[in-house]
C-alpha positions as CSV (number, residue, x, y, z in Angstrom):
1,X,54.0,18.4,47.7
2,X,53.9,22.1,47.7
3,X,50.9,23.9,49.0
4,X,49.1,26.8,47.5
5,X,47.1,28.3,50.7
6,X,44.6,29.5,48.1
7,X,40.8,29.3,48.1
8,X,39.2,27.1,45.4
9,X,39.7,25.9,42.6
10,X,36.7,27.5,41.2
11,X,36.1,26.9,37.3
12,X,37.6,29.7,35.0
13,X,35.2,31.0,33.6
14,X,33.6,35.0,33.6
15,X,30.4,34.1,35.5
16,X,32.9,32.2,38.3
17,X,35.4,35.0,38.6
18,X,32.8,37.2,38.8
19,X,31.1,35.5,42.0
20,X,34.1,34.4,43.6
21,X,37.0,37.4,43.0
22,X,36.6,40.8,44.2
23,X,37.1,43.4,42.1
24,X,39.7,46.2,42.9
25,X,41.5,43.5,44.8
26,X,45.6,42.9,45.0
27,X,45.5,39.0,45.0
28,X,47.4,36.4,44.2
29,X,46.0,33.4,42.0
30,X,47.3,29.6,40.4
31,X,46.0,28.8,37.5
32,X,45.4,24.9,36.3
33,X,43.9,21.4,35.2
34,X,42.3,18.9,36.8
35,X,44.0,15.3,36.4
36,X,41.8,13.1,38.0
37,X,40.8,14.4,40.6
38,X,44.2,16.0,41.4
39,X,44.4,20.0,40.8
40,X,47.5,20.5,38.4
41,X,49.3,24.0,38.9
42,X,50.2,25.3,35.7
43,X,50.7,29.0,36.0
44,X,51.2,31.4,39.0
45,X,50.3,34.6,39.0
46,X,49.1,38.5,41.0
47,X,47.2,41.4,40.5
48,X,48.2,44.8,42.4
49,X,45.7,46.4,41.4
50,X,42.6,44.3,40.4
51,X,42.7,40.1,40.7
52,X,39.4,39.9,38.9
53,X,40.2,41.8,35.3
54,X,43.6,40.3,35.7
55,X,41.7,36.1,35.8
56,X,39.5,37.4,33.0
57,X,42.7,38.3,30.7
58,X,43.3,34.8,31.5
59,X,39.9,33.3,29.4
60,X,40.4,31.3,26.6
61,X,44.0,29.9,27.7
62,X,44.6,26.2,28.4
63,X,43.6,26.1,32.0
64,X,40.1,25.0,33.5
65,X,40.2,26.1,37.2
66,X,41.6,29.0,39.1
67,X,42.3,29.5,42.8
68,X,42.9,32.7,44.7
69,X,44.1,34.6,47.5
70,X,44.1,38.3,49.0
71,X,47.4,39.4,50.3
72,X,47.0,42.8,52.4
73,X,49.6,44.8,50.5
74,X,51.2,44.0,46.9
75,X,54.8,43.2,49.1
76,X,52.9,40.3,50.2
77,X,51.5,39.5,47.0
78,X,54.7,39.5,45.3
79,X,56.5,37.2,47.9
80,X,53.5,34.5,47.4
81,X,54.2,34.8,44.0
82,X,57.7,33.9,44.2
83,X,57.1,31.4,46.5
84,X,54.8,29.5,44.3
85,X,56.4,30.3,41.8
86,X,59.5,28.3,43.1
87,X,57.2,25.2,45.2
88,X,56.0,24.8,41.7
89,X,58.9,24.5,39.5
90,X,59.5,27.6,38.2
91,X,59.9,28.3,34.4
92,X,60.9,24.6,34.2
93,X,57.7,23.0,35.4
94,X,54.9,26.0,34.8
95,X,53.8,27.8,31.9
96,X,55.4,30.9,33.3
97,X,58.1,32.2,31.2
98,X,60.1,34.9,33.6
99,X,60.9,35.1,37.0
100,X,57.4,37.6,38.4
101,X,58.4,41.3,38.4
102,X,58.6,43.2,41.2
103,X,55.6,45.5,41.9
104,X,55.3,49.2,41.1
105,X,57.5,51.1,43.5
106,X,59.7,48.5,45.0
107,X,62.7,48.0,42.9
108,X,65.2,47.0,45.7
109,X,62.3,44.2,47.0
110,X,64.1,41.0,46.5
111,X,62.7,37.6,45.8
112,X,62.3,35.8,49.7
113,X,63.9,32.5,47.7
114,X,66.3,33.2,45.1
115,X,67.4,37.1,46.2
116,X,66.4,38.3,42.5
């Protein structure tokens, strides 16, 4: 089973990001259900820029729990990404529709598992 090495899941919610994400944070996050007691990954995702703003554009979608991480540097960020991206299926599996983007400033940065 693939591992997230994320803190949480906290509920998703604006009172819960609030307490538990920092603001003006690059981070990456999973976003998901519980069944049972097991946490289903539904949707991977980062924030350059801001984790907290970016979970609170997240509100209202079909996921009840979040977990999160702080990469120093968005080159980190973005290779998490991938990688969970990939552990969890990909486009096939998660709710994610595209492979994630590169970050701002880093168009020869290459995916650490597919080379895209």
């Amino acid at each position: 089973m693939p591992i997230l090495n994320m803190e949480g899941p906290y509920p998703l919610n604006e009172e819960s990001i609030d307490t538990n994400v920092n603001t003006k944070a690059t981070g990456n996050y999973a976003l998901g259900v519980f069944e049972g007691t097991l946490f289903r990954v539904r949707y991977v995702g980062r924030s350059d820029t801001d984790l907290n703003r970016r979970l609170n554009e997240h509100l209202g979608e079909p996921y009840t729990h979040f977990m999160r991480s702080y990469p120093s540097a968005a080159v980190y960020a973005y290779e998490k990404e991938c990688l969970n991206f990939h552990d969890f299926g990909g486009s096939e599996r998660l709710h994610n529709k595209i492979h994630p983007d590169k970050p701002e400033g880093y168009p020869h940065l290459k995916c650490p598992r597919c080379g895209l």
